[in-house]
C-alpha positions as CSV (number, residue, x, y, z in Angstrom):
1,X,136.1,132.5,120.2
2,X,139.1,133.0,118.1
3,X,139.1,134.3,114.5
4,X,142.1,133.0,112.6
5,X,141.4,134.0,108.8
6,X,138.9,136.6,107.9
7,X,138.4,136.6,103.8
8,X,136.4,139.2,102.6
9,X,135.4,140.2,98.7
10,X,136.5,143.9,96.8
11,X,136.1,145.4,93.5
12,X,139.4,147.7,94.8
13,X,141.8,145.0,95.6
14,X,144.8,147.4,95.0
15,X,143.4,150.6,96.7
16,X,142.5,148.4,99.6
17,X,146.1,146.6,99.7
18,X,147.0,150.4,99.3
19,X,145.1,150.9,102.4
20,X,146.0,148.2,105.3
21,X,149.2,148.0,104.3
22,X,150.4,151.9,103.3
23,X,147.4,153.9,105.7
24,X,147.2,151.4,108.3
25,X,150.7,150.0,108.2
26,X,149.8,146.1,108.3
27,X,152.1,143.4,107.7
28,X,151.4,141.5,103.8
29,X,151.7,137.8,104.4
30,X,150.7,137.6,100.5
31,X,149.6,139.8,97.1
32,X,149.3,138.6,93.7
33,X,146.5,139.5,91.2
34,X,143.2,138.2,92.9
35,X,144.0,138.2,96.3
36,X,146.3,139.7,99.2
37,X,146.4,139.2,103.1
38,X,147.5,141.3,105.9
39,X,148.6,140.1,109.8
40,X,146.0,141.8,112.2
41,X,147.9,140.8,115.1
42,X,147.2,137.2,115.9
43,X,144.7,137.2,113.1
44,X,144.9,137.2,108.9
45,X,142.2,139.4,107.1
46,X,142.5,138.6,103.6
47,X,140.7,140.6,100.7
48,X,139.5,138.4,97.4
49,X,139.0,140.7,93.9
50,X,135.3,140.3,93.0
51,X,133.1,141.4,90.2
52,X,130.6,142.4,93.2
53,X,131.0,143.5,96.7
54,X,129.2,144.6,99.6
55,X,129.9,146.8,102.7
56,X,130.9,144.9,105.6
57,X,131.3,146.0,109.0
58,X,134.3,144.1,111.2
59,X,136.0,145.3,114.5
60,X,139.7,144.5,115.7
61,X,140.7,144.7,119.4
62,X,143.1,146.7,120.7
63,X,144.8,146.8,124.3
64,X,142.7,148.4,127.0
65,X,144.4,151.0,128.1
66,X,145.6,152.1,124.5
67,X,141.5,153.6,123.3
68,X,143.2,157.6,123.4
69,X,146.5,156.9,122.2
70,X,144.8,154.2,119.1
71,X,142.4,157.3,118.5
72,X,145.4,159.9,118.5
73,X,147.7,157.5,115.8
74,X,144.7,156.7,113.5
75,X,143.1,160.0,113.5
76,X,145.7,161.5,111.3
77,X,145.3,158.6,109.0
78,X,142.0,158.8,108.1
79,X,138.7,160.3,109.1
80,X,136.9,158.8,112.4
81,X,133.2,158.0,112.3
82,X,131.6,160.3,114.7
83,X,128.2,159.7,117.2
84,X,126.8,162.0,118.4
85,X,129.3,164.6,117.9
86,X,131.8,162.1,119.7
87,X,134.8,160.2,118.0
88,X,135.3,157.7,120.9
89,X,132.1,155.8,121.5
90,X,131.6,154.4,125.7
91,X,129.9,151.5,125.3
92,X,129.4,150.8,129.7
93,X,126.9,147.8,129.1
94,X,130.6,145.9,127.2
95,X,132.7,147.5,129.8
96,X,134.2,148.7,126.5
97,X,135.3,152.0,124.0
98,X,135.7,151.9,120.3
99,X,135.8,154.2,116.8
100,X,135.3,153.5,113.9
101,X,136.4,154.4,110.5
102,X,135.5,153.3,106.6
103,X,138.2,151.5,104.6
104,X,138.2,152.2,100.9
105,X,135.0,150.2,100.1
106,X,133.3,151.7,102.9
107,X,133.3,149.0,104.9
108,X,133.0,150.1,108.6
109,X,136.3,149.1,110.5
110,X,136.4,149.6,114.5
111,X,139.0,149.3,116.9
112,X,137.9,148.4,120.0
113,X,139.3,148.3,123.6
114,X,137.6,145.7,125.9
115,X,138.6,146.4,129.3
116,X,137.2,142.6,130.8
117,X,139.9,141.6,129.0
118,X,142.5,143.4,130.6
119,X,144.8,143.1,127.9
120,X,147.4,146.2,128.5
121,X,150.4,147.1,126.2
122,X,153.4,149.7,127.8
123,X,154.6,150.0,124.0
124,X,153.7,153.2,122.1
125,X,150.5,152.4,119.9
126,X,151.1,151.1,116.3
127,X,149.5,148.7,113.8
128,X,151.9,146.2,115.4
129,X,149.5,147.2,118.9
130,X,146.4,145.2,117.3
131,X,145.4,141.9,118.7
132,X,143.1,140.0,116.9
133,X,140.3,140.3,114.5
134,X,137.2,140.2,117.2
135,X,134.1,141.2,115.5
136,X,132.4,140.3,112.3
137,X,128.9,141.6,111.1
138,X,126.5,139.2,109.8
139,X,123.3,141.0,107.9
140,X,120.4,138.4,107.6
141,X,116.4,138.4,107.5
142,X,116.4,136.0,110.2
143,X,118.9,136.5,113.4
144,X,117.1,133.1,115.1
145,X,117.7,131.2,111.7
146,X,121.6,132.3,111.3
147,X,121.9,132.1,115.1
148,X,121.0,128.4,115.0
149,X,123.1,127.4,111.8
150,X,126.1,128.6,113.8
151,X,125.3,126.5,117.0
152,X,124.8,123.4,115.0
153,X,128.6,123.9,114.0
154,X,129.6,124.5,117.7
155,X,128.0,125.7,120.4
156,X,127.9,129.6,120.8
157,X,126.7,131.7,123.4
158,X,124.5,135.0,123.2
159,X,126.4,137.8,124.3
160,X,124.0,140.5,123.7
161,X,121.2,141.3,122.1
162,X,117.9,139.1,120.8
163,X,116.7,137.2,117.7
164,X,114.4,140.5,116.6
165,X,117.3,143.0,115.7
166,X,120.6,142.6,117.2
167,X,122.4,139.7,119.1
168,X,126.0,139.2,119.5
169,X,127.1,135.8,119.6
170,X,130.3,134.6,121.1
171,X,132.7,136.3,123.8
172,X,134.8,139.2,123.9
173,X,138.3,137.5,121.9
174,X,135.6,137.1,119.3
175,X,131.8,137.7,118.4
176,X,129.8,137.4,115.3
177,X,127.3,140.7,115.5
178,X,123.6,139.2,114.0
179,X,121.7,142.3,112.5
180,X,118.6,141.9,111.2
181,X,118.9,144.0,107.9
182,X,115.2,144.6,107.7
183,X,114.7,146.5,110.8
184,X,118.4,147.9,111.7
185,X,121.6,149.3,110.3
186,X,125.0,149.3,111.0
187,X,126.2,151.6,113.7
188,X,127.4,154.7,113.9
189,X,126.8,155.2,110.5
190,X,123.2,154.4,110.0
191,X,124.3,152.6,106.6
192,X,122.3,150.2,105.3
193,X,123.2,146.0,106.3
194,X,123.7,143.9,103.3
195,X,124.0,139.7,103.2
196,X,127.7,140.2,102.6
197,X,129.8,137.2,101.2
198,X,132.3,135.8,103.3
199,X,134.3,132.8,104.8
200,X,135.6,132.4,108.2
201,X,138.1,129.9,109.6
202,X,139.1,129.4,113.2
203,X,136.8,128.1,116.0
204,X,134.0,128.4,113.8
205,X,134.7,127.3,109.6
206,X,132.0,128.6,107.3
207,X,131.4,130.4,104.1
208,X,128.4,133.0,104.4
209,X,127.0,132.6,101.1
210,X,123.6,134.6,99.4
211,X,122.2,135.0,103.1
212,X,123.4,131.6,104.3
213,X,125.9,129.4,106.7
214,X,127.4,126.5,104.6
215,X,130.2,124.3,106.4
216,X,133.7,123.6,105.3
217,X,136.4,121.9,106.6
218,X,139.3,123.7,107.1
């Protein structure tokens, strides 16, 4: 599943331009006064000024054999989200290791090396090392409700997870993470999940709008 465009909403537009493009060192594809966009590899993540925002959580892949050398570059950028005393998080279930890290609206930002995917780099790490926007979290009341708006747009496979608290939906070039915000929150923080706003346009084209999947064309 492919994630082209990513838009997301921010009361800090300029400290999170300030951010992916100074801190992170991301390409701008555009900035004027209500909006700006940065490449994430094959992907565009794209930040709207709002009146109202909440936390999101989103991952980005990265090439897998790069998770040490990713951690080493970005740890003296900004502070790493920690588990259990540990920076680099194994996940053996995803065949899979990520960290994670809060932009300036404390959003929760991973980077994530997925070794199924086998995609290897022989370059020294840099922003220009990310791949593609792969992850975005959806918070909702009702995983089974969300899951099946989403299928109705295009078929979608469970990755992980069940309708009760968590379920991953998708494939590793791209999944949509389901949380039930009642019952769960967001890892490794333990922060709360919120029915962020937000739109989406690749294999899948919707806006996620007060808790719910509306349809657009692209």
């Amino acid at each position: 599943m492919k994630i082209q465009v990513l838009i997301l909403y921010t009361t800090s537009l300029e400290k999170q331009y300030h951010f992916y493009t100074k801190t992170i060192g991301l390409k701008s594809s555009h900035k004027n006064d209500t909006s700006f966009a940065v490449h994430v590899g094959s992907s565009i993540l794209e930040f709207r000024k709002s009146n109202e925002s909440k936390p999101y959580h989103f991952a980005f892949n990265i090439p897998s054999n790069k998770v040490e050398e990713a951690y080493q570059w970005l740890n003296s950028k900004v502070t790493i989200l920690p588990f259990e005393e540990k920076d680099i998080i194994d996940f053996p279930n995803w065949n899979a290791k990520a960290f994670y890290f809060y932009d300036k609206d404390n959003n929760i930002v991973e980077f994530i090396s997925r070794k199924n995917l086998n995609q290897k780099s022989n370059t020294i790490f840099s922003s220009n090392s990310i791949i593609n926007i792969s992850e975005m979290g959806i918070g909702t009341s009702n995983i089974k409700q969300i899951y099946n708006a989403i299928n109705e747009l295009n078929p979608i496979e469970i990755f992980d997870g069940n309708f009760e608290r968590f379920c991953a939906i998708g494939n590793e070039e791209g999944l949509f993470i389901l949380v039930n915000k009642n019952i769960k929150n967001w890892f490794p923080t333990d922060d709360d999940v919120y029915e962020s706003d937000f739109k989406i346009i690749g294999d899948y084209n919707f806006e996620y709008r007060n808790g719910k999947i509306i349809n657009f064309e692209k």
